[in-house]
C-alpha positions in Angstrom: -8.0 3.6 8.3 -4.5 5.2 8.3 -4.5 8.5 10.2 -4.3 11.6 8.1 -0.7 12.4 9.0 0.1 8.8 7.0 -1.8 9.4 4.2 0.1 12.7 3.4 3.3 10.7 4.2 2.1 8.7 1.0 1.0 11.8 -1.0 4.7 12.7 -0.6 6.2 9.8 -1.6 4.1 9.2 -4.5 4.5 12.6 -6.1 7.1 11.6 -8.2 8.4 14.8 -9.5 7.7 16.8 -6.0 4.9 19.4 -7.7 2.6 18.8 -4.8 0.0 17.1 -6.5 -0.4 13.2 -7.7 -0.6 12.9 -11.0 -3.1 10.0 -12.6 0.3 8.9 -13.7 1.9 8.4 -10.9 -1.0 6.8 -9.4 -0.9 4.5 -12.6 3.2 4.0 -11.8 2.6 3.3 -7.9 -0.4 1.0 -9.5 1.7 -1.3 -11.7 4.8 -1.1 -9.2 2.4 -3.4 -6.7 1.1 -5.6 -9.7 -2.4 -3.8 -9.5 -3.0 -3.3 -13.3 -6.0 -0.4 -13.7 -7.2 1.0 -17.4 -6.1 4.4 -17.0 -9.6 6.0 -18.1 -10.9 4.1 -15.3 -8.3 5.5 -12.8 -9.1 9.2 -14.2 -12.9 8.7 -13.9 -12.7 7.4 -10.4 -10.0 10.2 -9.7 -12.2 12.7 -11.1 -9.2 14.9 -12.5 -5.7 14.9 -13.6 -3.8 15.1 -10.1 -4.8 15.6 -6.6 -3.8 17.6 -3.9 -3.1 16.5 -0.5 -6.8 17.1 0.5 -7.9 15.7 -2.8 -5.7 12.6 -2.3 -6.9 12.3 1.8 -10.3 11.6 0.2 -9.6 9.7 -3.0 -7.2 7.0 -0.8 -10.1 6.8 1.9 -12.5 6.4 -1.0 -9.7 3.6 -2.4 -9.9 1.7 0.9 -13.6 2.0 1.5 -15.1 1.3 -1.7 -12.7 0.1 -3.2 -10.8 -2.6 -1.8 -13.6 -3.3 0.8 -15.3 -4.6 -2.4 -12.6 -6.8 -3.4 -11.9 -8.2 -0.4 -15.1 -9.2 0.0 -15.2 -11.0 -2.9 -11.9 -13.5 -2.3 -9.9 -11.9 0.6 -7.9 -14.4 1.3 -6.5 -14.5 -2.6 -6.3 -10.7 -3.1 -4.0 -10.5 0.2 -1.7 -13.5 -0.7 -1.1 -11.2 -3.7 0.3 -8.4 -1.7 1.8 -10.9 0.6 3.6 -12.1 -2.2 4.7 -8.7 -3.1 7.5 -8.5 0.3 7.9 -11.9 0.4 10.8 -11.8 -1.9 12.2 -16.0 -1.3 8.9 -17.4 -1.6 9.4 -18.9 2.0 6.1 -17.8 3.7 8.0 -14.8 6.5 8.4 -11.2 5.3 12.3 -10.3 6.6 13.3 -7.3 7.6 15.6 -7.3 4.3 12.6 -8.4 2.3 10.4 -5.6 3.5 13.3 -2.8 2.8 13.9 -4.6 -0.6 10.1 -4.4 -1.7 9.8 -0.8 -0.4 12.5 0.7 -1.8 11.5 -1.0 -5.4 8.0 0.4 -4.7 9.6 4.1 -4.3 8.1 3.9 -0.8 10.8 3.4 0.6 11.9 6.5 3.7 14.7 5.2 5.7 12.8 4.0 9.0 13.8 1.0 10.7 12.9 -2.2 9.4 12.7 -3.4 12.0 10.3 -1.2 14.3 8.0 -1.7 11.1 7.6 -5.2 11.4 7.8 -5.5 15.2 4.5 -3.5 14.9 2.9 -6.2 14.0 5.0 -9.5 14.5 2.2 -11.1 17.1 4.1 -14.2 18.0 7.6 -12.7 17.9 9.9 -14.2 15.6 11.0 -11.0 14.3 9.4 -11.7 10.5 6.1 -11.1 9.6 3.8 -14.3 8.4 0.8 -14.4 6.4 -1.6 -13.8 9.2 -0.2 -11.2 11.2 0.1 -9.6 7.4 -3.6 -9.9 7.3 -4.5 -9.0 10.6 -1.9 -5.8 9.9 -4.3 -5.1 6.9 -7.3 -6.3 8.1 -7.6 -4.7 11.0 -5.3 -1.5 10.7 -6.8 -0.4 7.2 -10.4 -0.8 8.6 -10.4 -3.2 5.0 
């Protein structure tokens, strides 16, 4: 599970218009932007309002991670995380770049200026400064508590 300190790092970034709160709409835009496609009164019934404080957000994301993606994971893990492998892995050639990983953030709106590289040194096991399919998976795996 990402600490609480990260997971208001991502209410910031994905409240769009800076109000404080995350919309169901800009849940549904950070959604599509990672190819997850969601039927919005299904997003506003597991949301349970219209837009979510930081507090509210803290529990819905830890809700999203347990329930949620736990579930689908279990079902065909391997598939579900080749799909958001595929998301940074902009040539197609199996190695997340440093360049690849700034590309698909910033196209995600996630985006914040850090260093590229720090990000993927985090969790580049064998050292070849990219980041392969199974360090990806041991990243979210074992740092998402997935």
């Amino acid at each position: 599970m990402l600490p609480p300190h990260k997971i208001q790092e991502l209410h910031r970034i994905f409240d769009k218009n800076g109000d404080g709160l995350v919309s169901v709409d800009e849940l549904l835009w950070i959604l599509e932007k990672i190819d997850v496609h969601v039927i919005r009164d299904e997003l506003e019934l597991f949301v349970g309002k219209q837009a979510l404080n930081s507090i509210d957000f803290l529990f819905f994301y830890e809700t999203l991670m347990i329930k949620g993606c736990e579930l689908e994971l279990r079902d065909d893990d391997d598939e579900v995380l080749k799909r958001a492998f595929k998301v940074f892995d902009l040539d197609g050639d199996g190695l997340i770049s440093c360049e690849e990983l700034q590309i698909a953030l910033s196209r995600l709106g996630l985006y914040c200026g850090q260093d590229c590289k720090d990000m993927i040194g985090m969790y580049d096991t064998n050292l070849d400064g990219y980041v392969d399919f199974e360090e990806f998976k041991d990243m979210m795996l074992n740092d998402l508590s997935i």
